[in-house]
N, CA, C and O atoms as a MOPAC input file, in Angstrom:
PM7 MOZYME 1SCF
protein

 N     12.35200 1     5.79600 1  -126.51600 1
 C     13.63200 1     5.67900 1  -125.85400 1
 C     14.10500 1     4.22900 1  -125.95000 1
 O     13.46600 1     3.25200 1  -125.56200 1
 N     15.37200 1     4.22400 1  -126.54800 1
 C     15.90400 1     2.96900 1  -126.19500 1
 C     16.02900 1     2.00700 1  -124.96300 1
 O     16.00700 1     2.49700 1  -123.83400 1
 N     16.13500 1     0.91100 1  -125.10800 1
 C     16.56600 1     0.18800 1  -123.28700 1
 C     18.20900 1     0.27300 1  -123.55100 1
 O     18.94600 1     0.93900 1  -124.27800 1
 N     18.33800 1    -0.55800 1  -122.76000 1
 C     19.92600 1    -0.57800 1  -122.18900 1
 C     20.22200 1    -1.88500 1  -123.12700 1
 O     19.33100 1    -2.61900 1  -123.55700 1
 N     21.92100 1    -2.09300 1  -123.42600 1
 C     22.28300 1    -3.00400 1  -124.16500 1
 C     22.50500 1    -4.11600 1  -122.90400 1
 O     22.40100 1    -3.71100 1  -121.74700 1
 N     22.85800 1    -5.73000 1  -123.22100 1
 C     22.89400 1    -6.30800 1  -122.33600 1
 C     24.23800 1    -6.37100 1  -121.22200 1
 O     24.40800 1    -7.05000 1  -120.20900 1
 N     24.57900 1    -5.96100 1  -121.49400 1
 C     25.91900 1    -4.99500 1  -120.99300 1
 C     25.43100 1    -3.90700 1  -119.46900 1
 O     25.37100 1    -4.10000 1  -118.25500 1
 N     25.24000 1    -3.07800 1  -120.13100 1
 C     24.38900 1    -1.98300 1  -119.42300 1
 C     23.13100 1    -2.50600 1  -117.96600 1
 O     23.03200 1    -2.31600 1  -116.75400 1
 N     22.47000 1    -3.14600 1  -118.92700 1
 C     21.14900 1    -4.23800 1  -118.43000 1
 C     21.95000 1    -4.85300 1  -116.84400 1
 O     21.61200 1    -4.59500 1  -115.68900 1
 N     22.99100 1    -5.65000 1  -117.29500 1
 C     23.47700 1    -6.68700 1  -116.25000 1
 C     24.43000 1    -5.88400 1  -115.45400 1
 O     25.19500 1    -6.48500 1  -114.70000 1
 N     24.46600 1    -4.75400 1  -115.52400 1
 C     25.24900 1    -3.65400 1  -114.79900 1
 C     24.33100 1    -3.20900 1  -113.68700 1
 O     24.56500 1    -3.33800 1  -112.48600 1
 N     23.33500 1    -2.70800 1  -114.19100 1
 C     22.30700 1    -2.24200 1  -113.57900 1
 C     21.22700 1    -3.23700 1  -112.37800 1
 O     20.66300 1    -2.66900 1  -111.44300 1
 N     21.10400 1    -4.64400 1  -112.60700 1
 C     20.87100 1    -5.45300 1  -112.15000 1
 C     21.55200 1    -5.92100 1  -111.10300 1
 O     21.05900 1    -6.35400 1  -110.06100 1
 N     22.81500 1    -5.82600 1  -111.40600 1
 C     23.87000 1    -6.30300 1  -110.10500 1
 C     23.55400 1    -5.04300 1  -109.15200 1
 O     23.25200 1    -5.25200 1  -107.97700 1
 N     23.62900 1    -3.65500 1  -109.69400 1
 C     23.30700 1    -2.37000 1  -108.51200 1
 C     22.76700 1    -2.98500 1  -107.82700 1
 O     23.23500 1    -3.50100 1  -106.81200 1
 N     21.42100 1    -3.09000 1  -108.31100 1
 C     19.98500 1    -3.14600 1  -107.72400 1
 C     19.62700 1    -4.51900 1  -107.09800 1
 O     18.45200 1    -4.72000 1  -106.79100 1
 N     20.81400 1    -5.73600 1  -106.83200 1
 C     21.27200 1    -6.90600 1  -106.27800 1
 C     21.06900 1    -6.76500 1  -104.81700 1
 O     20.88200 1    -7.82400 1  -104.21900 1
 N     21.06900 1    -5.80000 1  -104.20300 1
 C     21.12200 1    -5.88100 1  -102.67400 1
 C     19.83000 1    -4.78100 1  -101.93800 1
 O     19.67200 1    -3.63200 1  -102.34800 1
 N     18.96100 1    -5.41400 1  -100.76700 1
 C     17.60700 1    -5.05800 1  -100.62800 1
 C     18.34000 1    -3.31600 1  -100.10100 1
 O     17.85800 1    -2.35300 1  -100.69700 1
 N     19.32800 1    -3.06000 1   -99.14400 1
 C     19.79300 1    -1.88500 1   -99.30000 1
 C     19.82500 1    -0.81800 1  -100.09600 1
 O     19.52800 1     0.32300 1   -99.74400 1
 N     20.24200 1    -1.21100 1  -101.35900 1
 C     20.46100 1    -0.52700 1  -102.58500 1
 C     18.69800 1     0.37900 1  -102.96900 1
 O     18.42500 1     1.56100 1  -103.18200 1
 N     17.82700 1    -0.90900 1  -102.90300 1
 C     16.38500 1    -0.82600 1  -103.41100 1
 C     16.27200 1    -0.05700 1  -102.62900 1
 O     16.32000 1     1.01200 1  -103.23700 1
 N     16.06600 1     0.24600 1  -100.99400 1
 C     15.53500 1     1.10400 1  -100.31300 1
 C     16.29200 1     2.53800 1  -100.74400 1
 O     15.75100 1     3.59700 1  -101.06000 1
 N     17.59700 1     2.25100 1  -100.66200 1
 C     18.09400 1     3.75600 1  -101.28800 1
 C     17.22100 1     4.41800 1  -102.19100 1
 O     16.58900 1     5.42900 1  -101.88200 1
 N     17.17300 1     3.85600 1  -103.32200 1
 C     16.62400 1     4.06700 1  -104.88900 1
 C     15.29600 1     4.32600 1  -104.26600 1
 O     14.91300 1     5.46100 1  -104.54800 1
 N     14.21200 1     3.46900 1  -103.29200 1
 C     12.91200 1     3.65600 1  -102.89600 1
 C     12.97800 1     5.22700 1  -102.20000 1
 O     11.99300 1     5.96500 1  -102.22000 1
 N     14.14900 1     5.58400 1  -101.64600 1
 C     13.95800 1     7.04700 1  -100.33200 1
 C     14.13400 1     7.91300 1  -101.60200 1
 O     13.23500 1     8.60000 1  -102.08700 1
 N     15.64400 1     7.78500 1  -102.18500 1
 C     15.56300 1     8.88500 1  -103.08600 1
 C     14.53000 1     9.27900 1  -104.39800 1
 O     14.42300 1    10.37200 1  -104.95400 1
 N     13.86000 1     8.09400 1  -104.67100 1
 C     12.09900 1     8.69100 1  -105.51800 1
 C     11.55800 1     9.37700 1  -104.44100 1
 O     11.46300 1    10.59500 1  -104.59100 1
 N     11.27100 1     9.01600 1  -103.64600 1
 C     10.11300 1     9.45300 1  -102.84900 1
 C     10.52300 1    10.93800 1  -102.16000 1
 O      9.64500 1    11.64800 1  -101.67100 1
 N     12.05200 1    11.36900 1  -102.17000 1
 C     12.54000 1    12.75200 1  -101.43800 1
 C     12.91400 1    13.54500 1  -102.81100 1
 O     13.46900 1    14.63800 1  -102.70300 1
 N     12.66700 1    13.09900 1  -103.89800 1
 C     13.33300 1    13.73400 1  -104.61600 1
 C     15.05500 1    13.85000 1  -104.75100 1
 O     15.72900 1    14.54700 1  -105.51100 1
 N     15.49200 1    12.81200 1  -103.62700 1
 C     16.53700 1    13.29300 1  -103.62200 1
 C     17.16600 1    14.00900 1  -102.58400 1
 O     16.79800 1    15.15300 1  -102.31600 1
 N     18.13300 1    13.41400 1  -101.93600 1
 C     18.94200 1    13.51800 1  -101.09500 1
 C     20.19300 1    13.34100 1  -100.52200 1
 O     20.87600 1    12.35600 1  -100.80000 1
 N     20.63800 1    14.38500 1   -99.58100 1
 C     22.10500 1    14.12500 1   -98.98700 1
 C     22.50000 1    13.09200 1   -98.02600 1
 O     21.59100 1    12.95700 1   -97.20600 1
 N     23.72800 1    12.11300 1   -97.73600 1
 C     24.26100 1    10.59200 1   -97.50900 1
 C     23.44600 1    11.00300 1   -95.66800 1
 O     22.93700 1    10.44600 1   -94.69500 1
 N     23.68000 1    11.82300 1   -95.99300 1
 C     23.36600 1    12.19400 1   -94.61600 1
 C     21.64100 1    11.40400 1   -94.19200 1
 O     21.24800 1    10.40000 1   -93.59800 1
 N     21.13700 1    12.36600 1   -94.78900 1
 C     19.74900 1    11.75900 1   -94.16900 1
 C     19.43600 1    10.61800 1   -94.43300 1
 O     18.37600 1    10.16200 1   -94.00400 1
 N     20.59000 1     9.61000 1   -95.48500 1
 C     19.55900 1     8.85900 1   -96.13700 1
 C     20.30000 1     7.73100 1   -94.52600 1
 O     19.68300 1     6.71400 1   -94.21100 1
 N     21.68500 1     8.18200 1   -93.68000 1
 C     22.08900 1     7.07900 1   -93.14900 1
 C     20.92600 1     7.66300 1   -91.71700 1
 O     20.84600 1     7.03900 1   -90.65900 1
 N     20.41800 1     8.48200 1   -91.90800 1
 C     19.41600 1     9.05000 1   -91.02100 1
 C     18.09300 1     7.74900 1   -90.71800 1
 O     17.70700 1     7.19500 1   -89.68900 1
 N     17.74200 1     7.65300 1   -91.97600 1
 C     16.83400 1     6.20600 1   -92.65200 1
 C     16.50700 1     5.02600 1   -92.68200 1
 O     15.55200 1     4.26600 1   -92.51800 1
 N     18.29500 1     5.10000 1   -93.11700 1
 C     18.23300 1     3.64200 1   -92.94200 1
 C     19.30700 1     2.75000 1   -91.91900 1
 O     20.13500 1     3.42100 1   -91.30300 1
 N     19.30800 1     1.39400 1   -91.74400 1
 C     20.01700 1     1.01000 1   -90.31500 1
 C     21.63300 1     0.59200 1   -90.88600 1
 O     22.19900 1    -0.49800 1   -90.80200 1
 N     22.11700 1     1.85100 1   -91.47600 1
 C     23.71100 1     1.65300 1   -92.33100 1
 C     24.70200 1     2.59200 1   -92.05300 1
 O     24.32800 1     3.71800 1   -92.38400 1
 N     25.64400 1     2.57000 1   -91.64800 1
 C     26.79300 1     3.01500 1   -91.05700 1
 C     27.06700 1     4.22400 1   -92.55500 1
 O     27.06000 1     3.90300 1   -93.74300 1
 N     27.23100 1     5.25400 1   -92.12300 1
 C     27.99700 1     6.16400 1   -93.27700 1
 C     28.74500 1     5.99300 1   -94.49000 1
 O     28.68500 1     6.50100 1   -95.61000 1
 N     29.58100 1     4.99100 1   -93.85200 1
 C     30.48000 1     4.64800 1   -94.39400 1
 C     29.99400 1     3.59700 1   -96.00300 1
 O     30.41300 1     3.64200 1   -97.15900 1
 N     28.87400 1     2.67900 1   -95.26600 1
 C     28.06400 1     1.50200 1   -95.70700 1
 C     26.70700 1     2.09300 1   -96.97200 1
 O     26.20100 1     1.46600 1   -97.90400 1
 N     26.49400 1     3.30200 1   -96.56300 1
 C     25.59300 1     3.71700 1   -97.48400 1
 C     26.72100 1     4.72600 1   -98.38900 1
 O     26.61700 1     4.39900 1   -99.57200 1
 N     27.22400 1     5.26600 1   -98.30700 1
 C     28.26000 1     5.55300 1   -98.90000 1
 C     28.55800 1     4.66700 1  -100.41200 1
 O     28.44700 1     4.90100 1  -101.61500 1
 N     28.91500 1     3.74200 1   -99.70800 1
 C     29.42200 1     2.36600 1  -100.82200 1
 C     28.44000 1     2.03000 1  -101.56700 1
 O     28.64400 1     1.60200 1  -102.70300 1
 N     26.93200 1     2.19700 1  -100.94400 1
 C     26.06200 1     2.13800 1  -101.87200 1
 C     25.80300 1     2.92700 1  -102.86300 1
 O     25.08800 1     2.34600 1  -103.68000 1
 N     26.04300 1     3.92100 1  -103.14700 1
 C     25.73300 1     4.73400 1  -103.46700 1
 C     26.15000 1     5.01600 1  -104.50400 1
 O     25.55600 1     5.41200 1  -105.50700 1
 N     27.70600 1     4.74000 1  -104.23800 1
 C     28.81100 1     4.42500 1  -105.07000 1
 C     28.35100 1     3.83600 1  -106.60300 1
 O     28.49600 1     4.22200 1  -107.76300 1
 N     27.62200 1     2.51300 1  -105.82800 1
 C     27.68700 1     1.50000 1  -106.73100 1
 C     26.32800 1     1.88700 1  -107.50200 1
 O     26.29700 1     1.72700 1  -108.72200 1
 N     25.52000 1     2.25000 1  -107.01500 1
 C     24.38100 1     2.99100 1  -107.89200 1
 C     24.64100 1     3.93100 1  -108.99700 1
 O     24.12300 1     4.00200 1  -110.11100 1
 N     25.59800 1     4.66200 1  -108.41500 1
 C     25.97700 1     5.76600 1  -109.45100 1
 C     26.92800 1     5.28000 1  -110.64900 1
 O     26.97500 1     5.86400 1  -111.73200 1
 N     27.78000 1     3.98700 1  -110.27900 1
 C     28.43800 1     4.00100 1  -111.31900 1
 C     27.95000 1     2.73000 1  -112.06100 1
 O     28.79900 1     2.02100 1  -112.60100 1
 N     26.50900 1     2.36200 1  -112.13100 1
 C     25.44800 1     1.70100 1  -112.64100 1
 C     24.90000 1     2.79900 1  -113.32500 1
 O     24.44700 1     2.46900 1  -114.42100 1
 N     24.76300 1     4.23200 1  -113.00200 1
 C     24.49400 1     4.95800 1  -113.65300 1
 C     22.76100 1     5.34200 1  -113.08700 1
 O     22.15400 1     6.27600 1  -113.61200 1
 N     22.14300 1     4.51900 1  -112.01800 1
 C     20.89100 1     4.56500 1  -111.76800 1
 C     20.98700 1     6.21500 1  -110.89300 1
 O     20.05700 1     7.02100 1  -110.88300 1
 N     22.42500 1     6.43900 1  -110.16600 1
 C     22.26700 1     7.67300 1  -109.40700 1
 C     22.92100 1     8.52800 1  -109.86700 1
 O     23.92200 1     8.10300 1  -110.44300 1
 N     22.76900 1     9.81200 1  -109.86900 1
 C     23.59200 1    10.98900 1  -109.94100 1
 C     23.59300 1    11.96500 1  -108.70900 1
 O     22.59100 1    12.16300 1  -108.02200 1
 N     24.95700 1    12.62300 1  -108.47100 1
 C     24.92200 1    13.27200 1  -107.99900 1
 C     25.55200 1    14.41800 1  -107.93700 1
 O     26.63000 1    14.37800 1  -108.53100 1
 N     25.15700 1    16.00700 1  -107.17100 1
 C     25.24500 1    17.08000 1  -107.86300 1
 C     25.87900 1    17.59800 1  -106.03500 1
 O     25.27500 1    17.32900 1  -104.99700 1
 N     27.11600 1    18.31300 1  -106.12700 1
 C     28.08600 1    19.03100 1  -105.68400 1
 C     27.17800 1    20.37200 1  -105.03400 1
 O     26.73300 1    21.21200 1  -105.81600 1
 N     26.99200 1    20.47000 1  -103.83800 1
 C     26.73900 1    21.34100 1  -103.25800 1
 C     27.27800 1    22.02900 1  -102.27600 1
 O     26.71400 1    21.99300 1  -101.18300 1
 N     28.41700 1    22.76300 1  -102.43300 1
 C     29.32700 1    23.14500 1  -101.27900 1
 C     30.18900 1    21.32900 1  -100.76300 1
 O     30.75700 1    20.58300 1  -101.56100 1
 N     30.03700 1    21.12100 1   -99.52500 1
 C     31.09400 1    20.04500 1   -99.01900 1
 C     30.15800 1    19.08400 1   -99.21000 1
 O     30.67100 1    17.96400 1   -99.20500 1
 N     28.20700 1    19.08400 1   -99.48700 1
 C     27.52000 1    18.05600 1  -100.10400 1
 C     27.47300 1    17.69300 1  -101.20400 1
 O     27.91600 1    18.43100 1  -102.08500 1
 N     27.06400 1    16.76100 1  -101.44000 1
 C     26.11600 1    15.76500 1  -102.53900 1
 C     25.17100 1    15.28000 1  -102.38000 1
 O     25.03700 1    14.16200 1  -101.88200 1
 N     24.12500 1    16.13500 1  -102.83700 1
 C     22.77800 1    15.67000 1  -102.91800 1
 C     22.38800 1    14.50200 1  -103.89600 1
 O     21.94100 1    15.15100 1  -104.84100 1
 N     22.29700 1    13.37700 1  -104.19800 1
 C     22.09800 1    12.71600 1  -105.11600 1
 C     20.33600 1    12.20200 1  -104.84800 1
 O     19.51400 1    12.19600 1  -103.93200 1
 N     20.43500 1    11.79800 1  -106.32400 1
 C     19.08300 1    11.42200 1  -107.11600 1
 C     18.93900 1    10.71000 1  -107.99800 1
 O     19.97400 1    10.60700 1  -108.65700 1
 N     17.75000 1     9.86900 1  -108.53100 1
 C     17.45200 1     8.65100 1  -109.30200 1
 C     17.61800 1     9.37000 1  -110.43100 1
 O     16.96600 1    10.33400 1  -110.83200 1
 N     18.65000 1     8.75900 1  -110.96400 1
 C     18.60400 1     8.90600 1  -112.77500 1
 C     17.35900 1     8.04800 1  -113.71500 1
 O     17.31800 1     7.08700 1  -114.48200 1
 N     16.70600 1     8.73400 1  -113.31000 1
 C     15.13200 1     8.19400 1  -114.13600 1
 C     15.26100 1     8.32600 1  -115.57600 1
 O     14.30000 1     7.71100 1  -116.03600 1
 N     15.84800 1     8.73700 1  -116.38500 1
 C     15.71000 1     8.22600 1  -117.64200 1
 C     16.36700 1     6.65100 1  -117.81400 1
 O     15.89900 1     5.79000 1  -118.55900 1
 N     17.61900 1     6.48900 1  -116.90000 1
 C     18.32800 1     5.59900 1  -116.89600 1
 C     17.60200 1     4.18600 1  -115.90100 1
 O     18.03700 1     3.03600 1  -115.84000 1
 N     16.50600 1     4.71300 1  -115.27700 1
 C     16.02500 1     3.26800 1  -114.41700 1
 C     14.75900 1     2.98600 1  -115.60400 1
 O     14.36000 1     1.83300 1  -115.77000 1
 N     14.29700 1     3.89100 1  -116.23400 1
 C     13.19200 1     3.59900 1  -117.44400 1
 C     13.47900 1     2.96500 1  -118.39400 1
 O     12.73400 1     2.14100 1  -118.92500 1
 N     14.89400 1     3.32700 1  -118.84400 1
 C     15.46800 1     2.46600 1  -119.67800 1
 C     15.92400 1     0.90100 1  -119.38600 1
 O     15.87700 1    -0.06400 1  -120.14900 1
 N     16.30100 1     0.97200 1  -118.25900 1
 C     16.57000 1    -0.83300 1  -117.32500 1
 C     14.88000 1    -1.31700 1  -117.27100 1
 O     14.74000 1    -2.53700 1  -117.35800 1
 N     13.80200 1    -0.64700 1  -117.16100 1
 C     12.52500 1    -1.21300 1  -116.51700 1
 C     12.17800 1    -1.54300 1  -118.24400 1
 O     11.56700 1    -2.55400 1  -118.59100 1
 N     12.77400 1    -0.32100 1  -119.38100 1
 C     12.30300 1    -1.67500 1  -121.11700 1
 C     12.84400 1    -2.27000 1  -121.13300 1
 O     12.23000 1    -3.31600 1  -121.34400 1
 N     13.86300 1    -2.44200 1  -121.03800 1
 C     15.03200 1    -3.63200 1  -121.45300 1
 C     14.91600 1    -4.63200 1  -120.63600 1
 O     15.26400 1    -5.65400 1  -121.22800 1
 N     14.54100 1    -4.88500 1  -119.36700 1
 C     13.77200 1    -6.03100 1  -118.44100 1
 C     12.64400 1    -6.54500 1  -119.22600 1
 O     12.45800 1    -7.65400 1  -119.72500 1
 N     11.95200 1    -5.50300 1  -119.21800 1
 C     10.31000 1    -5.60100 1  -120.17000 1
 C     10.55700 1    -6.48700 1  -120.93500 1
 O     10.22000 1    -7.62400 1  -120.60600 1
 N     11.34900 1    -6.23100 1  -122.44400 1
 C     11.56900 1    -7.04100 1  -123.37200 1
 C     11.94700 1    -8.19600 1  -123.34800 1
 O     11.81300 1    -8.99100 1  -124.27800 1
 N     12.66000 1    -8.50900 1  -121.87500 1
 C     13.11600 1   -10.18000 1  -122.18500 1
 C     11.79800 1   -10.88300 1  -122.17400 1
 O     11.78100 1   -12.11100 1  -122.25900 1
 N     10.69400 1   -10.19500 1  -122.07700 1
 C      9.81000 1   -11.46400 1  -122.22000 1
 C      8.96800 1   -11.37300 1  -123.60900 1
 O      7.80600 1   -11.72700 1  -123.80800 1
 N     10.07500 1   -10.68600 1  -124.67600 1
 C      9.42800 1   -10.51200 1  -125.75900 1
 C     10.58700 1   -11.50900 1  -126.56000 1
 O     10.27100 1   -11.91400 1  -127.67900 1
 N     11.74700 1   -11.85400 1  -126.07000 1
 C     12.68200 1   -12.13900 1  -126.75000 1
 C     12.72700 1   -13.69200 1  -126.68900 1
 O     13.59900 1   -14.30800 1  -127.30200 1

C-alpha cells in the first residue's frame, strides 16, 4: 500500500493536531465505532464541540461515517490512518 502524498500527509497531521481529536480516533478503535452521542458521553466536550471534531477527522479522511436512520455511526478509516503511519515512517528514510 502506498502512503499518503505530502499533501495528504500534512492534512492528516493537522486532524490529528489536537489531544481531543486523538482520544476520538483512541474511543472509536477501541468501540469499533460509534455514534456523536456516546462519544460526547466520553469525553468532557459539548455536542456541538465533538461534532466539529469529527468533522475535521472525516474530511482528513481518517473518519468515515455511515447514515443510520437520524444517526451516524462513524469509524476509523484504517486503511487511511496506515497509510499516514508509512508515510510518517518514511520521513526517516528520506
Amino acid at each position: 500500500m502506498d502512503g499518503l502524498n505530502d499533501r495528504q500527509l500534512a492534512a492528516v497531521c493537522k486532524a490529528l493536531a489536537h489531544p481531543a481529536r486523538i482520544k476520538i480516533i483512541k474511543q472509536l478503535l477501541r468501540e469499533k465505532g460509534c455514534v456523536c452521542g456516546r462519544i460526547v458521553q466520553l469525553q468532557p466536550l459539548a455536542q456541538s464541540t465533538v461534532s466539529q471534531h469529527l468533522k475535521i477527522l472525516k474530511d482528513a479522511g481518517l473518519v468515515k461515517g455511515e447514515i443510520t436512520g437520524k444517526m451516524t455511526c462513524y469509524c476509523v478509516n484504517k486503511p487511511v490512518l496506515v497509510r499516514a503511519i508509512d508515510s510518517m515512517s518514511s520521513l526517516m528514510d528520506s
